[in-house]
C-alpha positions, -999 to 999 in steps of 0.1 A, spaced: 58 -559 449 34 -572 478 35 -542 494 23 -518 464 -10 -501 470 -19 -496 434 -26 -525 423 -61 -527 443 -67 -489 446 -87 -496 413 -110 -519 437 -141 -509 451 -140 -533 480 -105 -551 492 -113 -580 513 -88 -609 527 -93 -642 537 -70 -654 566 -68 -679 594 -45 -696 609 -40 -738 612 -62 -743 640 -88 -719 630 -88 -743 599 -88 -774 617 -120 -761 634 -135 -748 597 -133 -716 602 -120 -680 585 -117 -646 591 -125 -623 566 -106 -588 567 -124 -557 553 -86 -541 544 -104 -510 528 -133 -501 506 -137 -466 481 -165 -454 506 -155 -467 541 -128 -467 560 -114 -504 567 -104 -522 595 -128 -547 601 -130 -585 603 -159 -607 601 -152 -643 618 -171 -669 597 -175 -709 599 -170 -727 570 -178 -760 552 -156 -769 528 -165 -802 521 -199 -791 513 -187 -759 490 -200 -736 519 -175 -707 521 -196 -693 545 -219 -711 564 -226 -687 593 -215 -655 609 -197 -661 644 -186 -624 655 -177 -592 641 -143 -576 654 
């Protein structure tokens, strides 16, 4: 299932990439720290993007 925990608790570092269609009409991403072995999680890292160019991330906007 989705939902099931153990399949990443193996990982050191669980990050997701989301955003929603306008953020990626404007090229850009958030990136959600879910959870790491050594921190806690919770935090997301807004990041503009260029694709075209094969620049996942291009620079850092804001950390929430």
């Amino acid at each position: 299932a989705a939902d099931n925990i153990e399949k990443v608790r193996i990982a050191d570092l669980v990050i997701t990439i989301n955003k929603t269609e306008e953020e990626e009409a404007k090229g850009e991403a958030r990136l959600y720290f879910a959870g790491s072995r050594n921190q806690k999680g919770g935090v997301s890292i807004r990041v503009k993007q260029n694709l075209e160019q094969m620049r996942f991330i291009e620079r850092i906007m804001d950390v929430l």
